[in-house]
N, C-alpha and C positions, 0 to 999 in steps of 0.2 A: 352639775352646776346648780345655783340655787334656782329657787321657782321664778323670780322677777324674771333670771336671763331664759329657762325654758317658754315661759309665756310669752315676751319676746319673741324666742323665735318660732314659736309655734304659728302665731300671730301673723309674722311677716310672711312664712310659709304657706297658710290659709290665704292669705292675700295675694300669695304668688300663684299658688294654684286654679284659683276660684276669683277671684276679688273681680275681673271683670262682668260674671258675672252675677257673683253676689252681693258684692261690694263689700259695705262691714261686717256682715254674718259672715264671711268667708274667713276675716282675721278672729271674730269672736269665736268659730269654732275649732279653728286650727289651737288659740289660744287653749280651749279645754282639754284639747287632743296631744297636747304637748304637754301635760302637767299630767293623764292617766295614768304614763309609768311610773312617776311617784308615789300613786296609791298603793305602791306594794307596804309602804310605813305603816299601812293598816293592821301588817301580817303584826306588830306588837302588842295588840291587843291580846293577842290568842298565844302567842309564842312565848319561850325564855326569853333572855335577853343573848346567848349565845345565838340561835338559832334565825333570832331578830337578824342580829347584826349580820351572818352569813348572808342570809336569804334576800338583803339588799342589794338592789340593782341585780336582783337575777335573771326569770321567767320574763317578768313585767317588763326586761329591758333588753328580750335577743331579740332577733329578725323572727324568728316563727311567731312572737304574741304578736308583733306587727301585722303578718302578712294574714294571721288568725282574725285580729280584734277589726283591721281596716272593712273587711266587708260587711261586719253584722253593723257598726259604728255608721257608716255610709248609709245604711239601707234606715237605718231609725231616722237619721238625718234628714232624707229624702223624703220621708213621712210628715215630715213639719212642713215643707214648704213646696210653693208648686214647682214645674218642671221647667221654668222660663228659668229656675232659681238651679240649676244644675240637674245633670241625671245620676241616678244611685253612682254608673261609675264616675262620675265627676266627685261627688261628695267620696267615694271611697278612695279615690286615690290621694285628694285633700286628706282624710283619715290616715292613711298609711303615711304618707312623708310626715306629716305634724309627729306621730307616732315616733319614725325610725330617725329624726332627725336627734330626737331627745337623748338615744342612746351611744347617738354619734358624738354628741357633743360632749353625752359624761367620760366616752374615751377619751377624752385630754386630758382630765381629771386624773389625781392619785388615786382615788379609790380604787377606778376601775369599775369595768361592765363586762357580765357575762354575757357578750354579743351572740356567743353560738347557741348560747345554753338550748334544751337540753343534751346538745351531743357534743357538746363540753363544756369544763366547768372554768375555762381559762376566761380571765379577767384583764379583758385590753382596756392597758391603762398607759397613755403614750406620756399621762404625768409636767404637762408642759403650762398648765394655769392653773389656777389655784380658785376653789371650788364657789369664790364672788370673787370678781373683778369688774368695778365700775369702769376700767378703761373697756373692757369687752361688753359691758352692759347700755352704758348711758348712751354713746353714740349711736346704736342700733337700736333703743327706743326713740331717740328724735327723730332719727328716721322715720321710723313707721306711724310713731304720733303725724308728722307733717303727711304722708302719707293719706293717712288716712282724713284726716278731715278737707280733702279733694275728691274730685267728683272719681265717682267709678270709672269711667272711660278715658279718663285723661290718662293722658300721657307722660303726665308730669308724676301721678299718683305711681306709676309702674317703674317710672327714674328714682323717687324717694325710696321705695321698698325695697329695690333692687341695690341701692347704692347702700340701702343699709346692713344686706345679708352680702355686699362684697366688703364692707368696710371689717363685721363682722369674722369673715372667713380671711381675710387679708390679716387680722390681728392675732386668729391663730396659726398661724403660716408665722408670726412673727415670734411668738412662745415659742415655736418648734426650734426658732433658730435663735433663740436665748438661749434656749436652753441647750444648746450644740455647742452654742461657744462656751457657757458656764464649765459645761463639761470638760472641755476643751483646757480651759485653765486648771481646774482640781486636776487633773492627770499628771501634768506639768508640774503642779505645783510638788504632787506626790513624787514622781521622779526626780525634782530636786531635792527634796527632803529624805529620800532613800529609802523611801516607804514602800514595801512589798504587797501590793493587794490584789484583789480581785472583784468581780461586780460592783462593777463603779454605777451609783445610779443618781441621778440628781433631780430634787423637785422644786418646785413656787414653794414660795412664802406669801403668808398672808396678803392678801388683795393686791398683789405685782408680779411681775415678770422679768424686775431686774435684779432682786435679791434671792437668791438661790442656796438649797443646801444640798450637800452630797455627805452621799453615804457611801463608804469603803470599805468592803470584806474585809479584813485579815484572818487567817486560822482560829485564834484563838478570841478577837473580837471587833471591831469596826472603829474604823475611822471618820470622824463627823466632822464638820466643819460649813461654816458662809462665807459665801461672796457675791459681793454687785458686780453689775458688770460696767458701775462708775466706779470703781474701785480700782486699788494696786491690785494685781495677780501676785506679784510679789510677798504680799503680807499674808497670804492667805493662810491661818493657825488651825491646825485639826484637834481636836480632842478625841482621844482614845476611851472606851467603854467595853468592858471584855465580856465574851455573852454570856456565861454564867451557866450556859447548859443544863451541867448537872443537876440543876434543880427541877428540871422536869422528866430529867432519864428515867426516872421507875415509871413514868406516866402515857410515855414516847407512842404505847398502841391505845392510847385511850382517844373517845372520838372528838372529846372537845381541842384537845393538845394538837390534835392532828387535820382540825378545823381550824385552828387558830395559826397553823403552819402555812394552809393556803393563804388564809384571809391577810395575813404578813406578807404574803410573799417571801419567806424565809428572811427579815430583814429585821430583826427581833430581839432584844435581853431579855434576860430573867435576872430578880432578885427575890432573895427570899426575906422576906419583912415580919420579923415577929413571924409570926408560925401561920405566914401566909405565903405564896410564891406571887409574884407581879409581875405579869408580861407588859412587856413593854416596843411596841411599834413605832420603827425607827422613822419610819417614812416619811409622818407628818410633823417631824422638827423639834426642837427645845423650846420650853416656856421660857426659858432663861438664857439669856443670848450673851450674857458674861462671862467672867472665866469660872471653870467649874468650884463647884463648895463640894466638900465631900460630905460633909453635914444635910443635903440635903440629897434624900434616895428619889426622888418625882421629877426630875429635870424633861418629862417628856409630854408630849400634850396625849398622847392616845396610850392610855395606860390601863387594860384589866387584871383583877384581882380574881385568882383563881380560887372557885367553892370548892371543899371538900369534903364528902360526906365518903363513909366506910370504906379511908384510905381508896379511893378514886377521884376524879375532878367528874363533876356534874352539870357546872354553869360557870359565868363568866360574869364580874359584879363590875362596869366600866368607873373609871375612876378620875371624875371630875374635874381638872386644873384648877386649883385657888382660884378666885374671881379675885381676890385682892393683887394677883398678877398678870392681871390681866388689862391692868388700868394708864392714865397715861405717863407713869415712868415705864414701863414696860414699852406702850406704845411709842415711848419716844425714840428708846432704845432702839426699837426697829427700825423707824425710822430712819436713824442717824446711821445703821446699817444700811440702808434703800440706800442711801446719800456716797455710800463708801467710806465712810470715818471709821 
């Protein structure tokens, strides 16, 4: 998720923990302790941009840096302030939940999080919001705002924070079950159109929960399409994209091709552009939510351009969506999809 909603609930968490009795120190460090596993965007200073983009949401975000980082985090904690102010394990256990809460939260996310890592590389990703949503944001900072400018001991402080991490956790309870029924219709819809597929997978669209897209195997390439879930199920129109493989078959044991296999989730085209190959990652949706142009090879927002130096792939060049379609016909468009038209 973004950083407002991790600070958030890092925040509310330090508050839940501690807040009796540290009072706002307890949300102001939970808030710092909840934005650490981001620092792994550091690693692109030093890295490709393939290696970059793997290595997000990895180490920095399974249960071992948690259970690692919480006690040295605790003990520096404790050094600041006297013991009336919590003891090391009070502060470490506030360290650990602010910590493990951040990576719980990016599992509902598409991208996905390597929770086990390192003794495995699998990346739980339950895919049911979309990576800002002011509905899962704004009401959970009112909360903890009102919260917080109440006395530590009251009672009423520990109702606001609390009503804000169930309000919170009740809205993604409710993405799970959007996106069940979204599901629910593309399957239907596919079986009445006598569409033969397999791994049906559906995600958020931009900052909601009721316009959805799915993505559908077929052998030879995928079936895409949206729906609200204010919408006919009825109308629902798929576009087909065929994967185009063969442009990376002589490449298939090289290590970026076979990085970019995980990092897809196997859910992926290829086109070859000029005397480039272009993967293309199904997951996160079309720039273009009208009917397809064949004039135009970029319809996908997550798109890398593969380097190649001495007939091998080396690196990964990510490849930008127009900002000029990004603006408000674009946005309206969506909209008017959100709406069901």
């Amino acid at each position: 998720m973004d950083s407002v909603s991790q600070i958030v609930l890092g925040a509310a968490v330090g508050e839940a923990v501690l807040g009796k009795k540290a009072g706002n120190k307890a949300a102001m460090w939970g808030a710092i302790c909840g934005t650490i596993p981001d620092l792994d965007v550091v690693a692109n200073l030093f890295l490709g941009e393939f290696d970059a983009t793997a290595s997000h949401r990895g180490f920095s975000h399974s249960i071992l840096f948690c259970i690692l980082a919480a006690p040295a985090i605790g003990w520096g904690i404790r050094k600041l302030y006297s013991i009336e102010l919590g003891t090391q394990q009070n502060w470490t256990w506030l360290a650990f939940w602010a910590l493990f809460t951040h990576p719980l939260l990016d599992c509902f996310t598409t991208w996905g999080t390597q929770l086990f890592y390192p003794f495995s590389d699998y990346r739980v990703a339950i895919s049911s919001i979309f990576v800002v949503d002011p509905i899962y944001t704004i009401p959970f900072a009112i909360c903890l705002l009102v919260a917080l400018f109440l006395h530590r001991n009251s009672k009423a402080r520990r109702f606001w924070n609390w009503l804000g991490i169930t309000l919170s956790c009740f809205y993604l309870v409710i993405t799970v079950t959007n996106k069940l029924t979204a599901e629910a219709y593309f399957q239907n819809a596919l079986h009445k159109q006598g569409k033969s597929v397999r791994n049906l997978s559906t995600y958020p669209t931009f900052m909601n929960s009721i316009l959805w897209y799915c993505v559908a195997e077929e052998p030879s390439g995928y079936e895409m399409a949206y729906h609200s879930l204010l919408g006919d199920a009825r109308k629902i129109e798929f576009r087909y994209f065929a994967k185009q493989r063969q442009n990376i078959a002589p490449y298939e044991d090289n290590r970026v091709v076979q990085g970019l296999h995980w990092l897809s989730k196997e859910q992926f085209v290829t086109r070859q552009i000029n005397d480039t190959i272009h993967w293309y990652d199904l997951r996160f949706g079309l720039i273009d939510l009208g009917p397809e142009n064949p004039d135009d090879p970029m319809p996908f927002s997550f798109i890398y351009k593969l380097i190649e130096e001495d007939s091998t792939i080396v690196e990964i060049e990510t490849i930008r969506p127009d900002a000029s379609r990004m603006g408000g016909e674009q946005m309206n468009a969506l909209w008017e999809k959100v709406k069901g038209n």
